[in-house]
N, C-alpha and C positions, 0 to 999 in steps of 0.2 A: 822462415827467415825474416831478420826484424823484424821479429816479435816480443813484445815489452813482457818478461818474467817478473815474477813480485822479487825476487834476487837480485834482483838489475836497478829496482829502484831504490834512490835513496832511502836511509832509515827516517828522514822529515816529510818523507812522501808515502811513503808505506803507514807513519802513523798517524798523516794527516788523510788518507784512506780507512783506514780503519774507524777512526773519531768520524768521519762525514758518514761511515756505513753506520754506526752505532746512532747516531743524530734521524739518518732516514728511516730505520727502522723505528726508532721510535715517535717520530713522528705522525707514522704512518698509521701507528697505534694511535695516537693524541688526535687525528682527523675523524678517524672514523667512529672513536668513541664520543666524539662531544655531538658527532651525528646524529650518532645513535641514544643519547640522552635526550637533544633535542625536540626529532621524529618521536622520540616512543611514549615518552612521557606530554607532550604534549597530545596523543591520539588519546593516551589514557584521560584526557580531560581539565590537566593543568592548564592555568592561563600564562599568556606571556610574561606577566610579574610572577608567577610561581616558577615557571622555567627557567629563567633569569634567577632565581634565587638558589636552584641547583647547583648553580654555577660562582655562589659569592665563595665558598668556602675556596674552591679552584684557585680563583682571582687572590684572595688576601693571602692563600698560603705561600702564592707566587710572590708577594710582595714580602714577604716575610722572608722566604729560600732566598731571595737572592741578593736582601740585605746580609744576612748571614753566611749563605753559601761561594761567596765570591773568597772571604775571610778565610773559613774554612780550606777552601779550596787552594788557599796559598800555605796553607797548612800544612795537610796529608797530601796534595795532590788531584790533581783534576781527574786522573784516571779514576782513584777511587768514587771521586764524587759522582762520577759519571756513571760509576756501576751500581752504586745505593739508588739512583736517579731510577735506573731501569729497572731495579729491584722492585721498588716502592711503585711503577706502573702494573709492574705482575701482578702485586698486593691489592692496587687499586682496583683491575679486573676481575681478578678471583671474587673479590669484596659484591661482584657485582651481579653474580654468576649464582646464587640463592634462588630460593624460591620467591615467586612475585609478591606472594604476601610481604616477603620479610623487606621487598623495595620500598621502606615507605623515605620520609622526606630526612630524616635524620642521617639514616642508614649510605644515603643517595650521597647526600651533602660531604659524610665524613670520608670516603670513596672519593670524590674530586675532590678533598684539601690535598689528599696522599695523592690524586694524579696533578694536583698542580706543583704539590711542592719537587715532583717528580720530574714533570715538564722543567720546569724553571733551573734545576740542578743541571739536567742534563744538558739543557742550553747555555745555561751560563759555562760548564765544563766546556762545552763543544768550540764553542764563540774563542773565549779565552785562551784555549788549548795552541790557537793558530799563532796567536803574536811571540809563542816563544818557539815557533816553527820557520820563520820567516826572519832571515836575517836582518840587520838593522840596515835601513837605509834601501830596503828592499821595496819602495811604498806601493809602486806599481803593480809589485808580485801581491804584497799584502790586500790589496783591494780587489786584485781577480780570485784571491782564494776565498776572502770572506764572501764575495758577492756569490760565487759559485754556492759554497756553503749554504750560504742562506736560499740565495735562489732557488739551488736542486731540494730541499728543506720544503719550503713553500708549494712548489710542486705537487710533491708529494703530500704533503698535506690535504691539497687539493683532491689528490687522489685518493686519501682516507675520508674525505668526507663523500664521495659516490661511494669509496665502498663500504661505511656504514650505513649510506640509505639501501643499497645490495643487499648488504646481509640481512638489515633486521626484515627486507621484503621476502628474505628466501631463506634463512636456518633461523630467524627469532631472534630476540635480545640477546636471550640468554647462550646460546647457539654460538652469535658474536663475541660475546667477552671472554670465553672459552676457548675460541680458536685461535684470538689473538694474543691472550696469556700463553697459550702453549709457544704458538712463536717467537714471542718476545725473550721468552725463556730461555730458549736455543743461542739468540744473541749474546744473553748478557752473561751465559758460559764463556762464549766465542773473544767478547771483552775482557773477561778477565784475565783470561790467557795468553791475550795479545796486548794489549795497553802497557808503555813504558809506566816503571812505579815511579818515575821523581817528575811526573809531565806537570809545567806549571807548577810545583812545590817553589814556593820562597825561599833564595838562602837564607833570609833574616825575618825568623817568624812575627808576621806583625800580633800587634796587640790588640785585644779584642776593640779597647778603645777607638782603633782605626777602622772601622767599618764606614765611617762616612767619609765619602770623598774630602779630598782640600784642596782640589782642583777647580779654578773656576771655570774650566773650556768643559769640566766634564759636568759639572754641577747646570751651566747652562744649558747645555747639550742634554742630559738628562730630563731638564723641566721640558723642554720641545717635543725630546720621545713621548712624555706623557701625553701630552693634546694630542700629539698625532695618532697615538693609538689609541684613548679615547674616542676620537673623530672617526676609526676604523669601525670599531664594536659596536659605538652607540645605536647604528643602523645593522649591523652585521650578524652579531652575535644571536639574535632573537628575532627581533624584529623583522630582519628579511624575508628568515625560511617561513616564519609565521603568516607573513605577508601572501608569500605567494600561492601558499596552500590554502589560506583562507578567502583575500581578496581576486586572487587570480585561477582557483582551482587547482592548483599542479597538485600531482600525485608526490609521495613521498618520495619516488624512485626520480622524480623529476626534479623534485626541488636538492635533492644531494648529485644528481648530474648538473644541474647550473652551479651549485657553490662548486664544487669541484671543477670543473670546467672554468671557472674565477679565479679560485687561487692556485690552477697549473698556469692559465695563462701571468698572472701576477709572478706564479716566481720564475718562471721564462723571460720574465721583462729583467726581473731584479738580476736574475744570474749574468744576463748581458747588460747590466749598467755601466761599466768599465768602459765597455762601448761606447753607450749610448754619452754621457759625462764626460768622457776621456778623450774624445775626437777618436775612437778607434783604437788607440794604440795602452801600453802598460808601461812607459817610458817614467822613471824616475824622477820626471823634473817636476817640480815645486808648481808650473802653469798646466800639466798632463794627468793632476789627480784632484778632485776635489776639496774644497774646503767649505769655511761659513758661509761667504757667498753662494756657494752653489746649493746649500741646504736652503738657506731664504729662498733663493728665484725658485727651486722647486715647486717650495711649501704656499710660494705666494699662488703660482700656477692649480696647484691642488686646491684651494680653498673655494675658485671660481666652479668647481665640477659639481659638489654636489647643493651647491644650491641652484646652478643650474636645473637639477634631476629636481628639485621640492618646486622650480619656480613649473617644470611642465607637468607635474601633477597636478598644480593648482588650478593649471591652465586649459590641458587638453581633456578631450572625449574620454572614455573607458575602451577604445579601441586603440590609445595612440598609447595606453600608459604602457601596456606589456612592452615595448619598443622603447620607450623612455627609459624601464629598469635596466630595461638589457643593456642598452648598447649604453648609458650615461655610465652604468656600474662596471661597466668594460673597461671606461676611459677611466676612471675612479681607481680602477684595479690598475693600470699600466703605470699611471703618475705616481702613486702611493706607492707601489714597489721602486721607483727610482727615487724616491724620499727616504725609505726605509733602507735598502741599497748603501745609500751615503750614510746615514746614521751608523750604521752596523761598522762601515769604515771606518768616520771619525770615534766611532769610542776607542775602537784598537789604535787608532794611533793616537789618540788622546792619553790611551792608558799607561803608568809610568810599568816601564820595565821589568822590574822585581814584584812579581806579587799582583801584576796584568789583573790577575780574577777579583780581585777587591773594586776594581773602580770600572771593570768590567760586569759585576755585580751588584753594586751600588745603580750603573745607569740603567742596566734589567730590572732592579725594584721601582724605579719610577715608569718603566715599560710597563710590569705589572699593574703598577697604582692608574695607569690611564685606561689599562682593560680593565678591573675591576669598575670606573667609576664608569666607563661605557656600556659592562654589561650591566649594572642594575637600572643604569639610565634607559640602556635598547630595552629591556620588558617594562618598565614603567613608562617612558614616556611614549611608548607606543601602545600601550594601551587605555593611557586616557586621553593622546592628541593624536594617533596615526604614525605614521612613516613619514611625512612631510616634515613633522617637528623633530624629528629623530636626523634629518638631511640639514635642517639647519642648525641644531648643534653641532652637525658634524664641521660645516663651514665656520662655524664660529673658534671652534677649537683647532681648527689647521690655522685658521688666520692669528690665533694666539702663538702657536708653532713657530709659526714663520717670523713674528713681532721675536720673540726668544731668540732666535736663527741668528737676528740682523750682531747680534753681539760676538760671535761665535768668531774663534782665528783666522785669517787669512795664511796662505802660503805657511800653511803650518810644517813642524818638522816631527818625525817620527821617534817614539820613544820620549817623548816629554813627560817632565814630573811635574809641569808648572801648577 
């Protein structure tokens, strides 16, 4: 008795269930695979710039999908996009699932272009999919469903990244990409069958020409994403895991429990930023949801943390530093998710109406363009200066963020084409 039937729910709540299960699942897959590149190939004897370079084709294919794929997607439809997305992650793993010999760097490389352009479709589909699910004028609803999205997203990310260090410690590489292509498989039937065909489709198909925004709230807002996610990876992507297993000791199984345990706590912060930004409440009013003020104070807030963490390496014993990563990269992980959080909001309500995935994909190819320039930067500049210079690019590049932010609308309105 009152009990919620999938019948009972509305049809924008049923497919915005479905799109957030299609999103986790894949996810879940994208955590534990870039783990498990990370761990494996590095044991095999890569350095951290060769690790990092695994990882370019990833990065640029993303910046590529989601110039194009936001387009596209106003096109055919986000449904479809979203199911080539998960296709192209199956292909990515199967790719990966050969014999050891045939893993050489080529092989590797071309494998994440397919799982990035893979990632970035699927996200851009997912992100996108919500603004034509959410009535107009609905801001407060809009910013708890994207925040949940993204948050429960992150999460579980986190979660794919322990259990890529899991698997490759207990079935093997190959073992991994195996079991997780079979699952993902099962999904992206599950999607086909359930995804509306006109989700996100444009009544007026744009023209290829329109692929770049002509938004200046979105065009500024995009430059910010970039630094910000830069300022993430530069340290994150490489450089950390690298870090801890080499300068710290941690087992493999240990250094994929601490990222994981980072980014569930990270998207647990982000899924309740509504909260935390909102005074509590999801009230409509224009002073109850954020805007560009509140991305600057963020972004300014962030930028003190991880130079904080570079100025007590410089500073402290080899006894005090383990408790420096931890607990600076905890506070690092809370604020950055209520930065990311707000971003994720203003593009959707930045984004004009008709055709959302265009300039909701335009600001994911600059998202891209800041992990791409952070991961080649996390394996190179940590291997020829440390993790201390990898902390203060990252503070350099938030405080570029946040400089971008200060331009950004105030008491902005939802569904604007400006």
């Amino acid at each position: 008795m009152g009990r919620v039937t999938a019948e009972k729910l509305s049809p924008e709540i049923r497919q915005y269930l479905i799109v957030t299960g299609n999103y986790w699942a894949f996810t879940l897959t994208d955590g534990a695979l870039r783990m498990l590149v990370v761990l494996h190939f590095h044991m095999l004897g890569y350095s951290p710039f060769e690790v990092a370079m695994l990882f370019l084709f990833y990065e640029f294919f993303g910046v590529i999908t989601n110039l194009f794929g936001g387009w596209l997607g106003a096109r055919i439809g986000l449904n479809r996009t979203m199911s080539i997305g998960l296709f192209m992650q199956i292909v990515a793993l199967a790719m990966l699932a050969v014999p050891s010999a045939m893993l050489v760097v080529p092989w590797v490389m071309f494998a994440q272009a397919l799982s990035g352009i893979a990632k970035d479709l699927n996200k851009m589909s997912a992100k996108s999919s919500i603004k034509g699910l959410v009535s107009a004028g609905a801001e407060g609803k809009l910013y708890k469903w994207v925040a949940l999205l993204t948050g429960s997203k992150n999460a579980l990310k986190g979660v794919g990244f322990f259990l890529g260090g899991f698997l490759l410690a207990t079935i093997g590489f190959k073992g991994a990409v195996i079991a997780m292509a079979a699952a993902l498989s099962l999904v992206w039937v599950f999607c086909l069958l359930s995804l509306k065909q006109d989700l996100g489709k444009a009544k007026n198909k744009p023209k290829f020409s329109e692929i770049f925004s002509k938004s200046s709230s979105v065009n500024r807002l995009s430059a910010a994403r970039l630094f910000l996610f830069g300022a993430r990876d530069v340290w994150f992507v490489v450089a950390l895991p690298i870090f801890l297993g080499d300068a710290l000791g941690w087992s493999t199984s240990e250094v994929g429990a601490f990222m994981a345990l980072w980014v569930i706590g990270y998207g647990f912060v982000q899924a309740n930023a509504p909260r935390i930004t909102g005074r509590g409440t999801y009230k409509t009013k224009s002073n109850k949801t954020p805007d560009g003020k509140s991305a600057t104070l963020w972004a300014a807030l962030l930028a003190s943390i991880p130079a904080a963490i570079a100025l007590g390496l410089m500073y402290l014993d080899n006894s005090q530093i383990t408790l420096v990563i931890v607990i600076g990269l905890m506070v690092f992980g809370a604020i950055f998710a209520i930065n990311s959080s707000l971003h994720s909001y203003l593009i959707v309500i930045y984004a004009k109406e008709d055709g959302a995935s265009m300039d909701v994909g335009f600001y994911y190819m600059a998202n891209a363009m800041g992990r791409l320039i952070g991961t080649v930067l996390s394996g190179y500049v940590y291997q020829v200066a440390g993790l201390e210079a990898c902390l203060w690019i990252s503070a350099s590049f938030v405080a570029l963020a946040a400089m971008l932010s200060v331009s950004l609308p105030r008491h902005i309105q939802s569904h604007q084409d400006s």
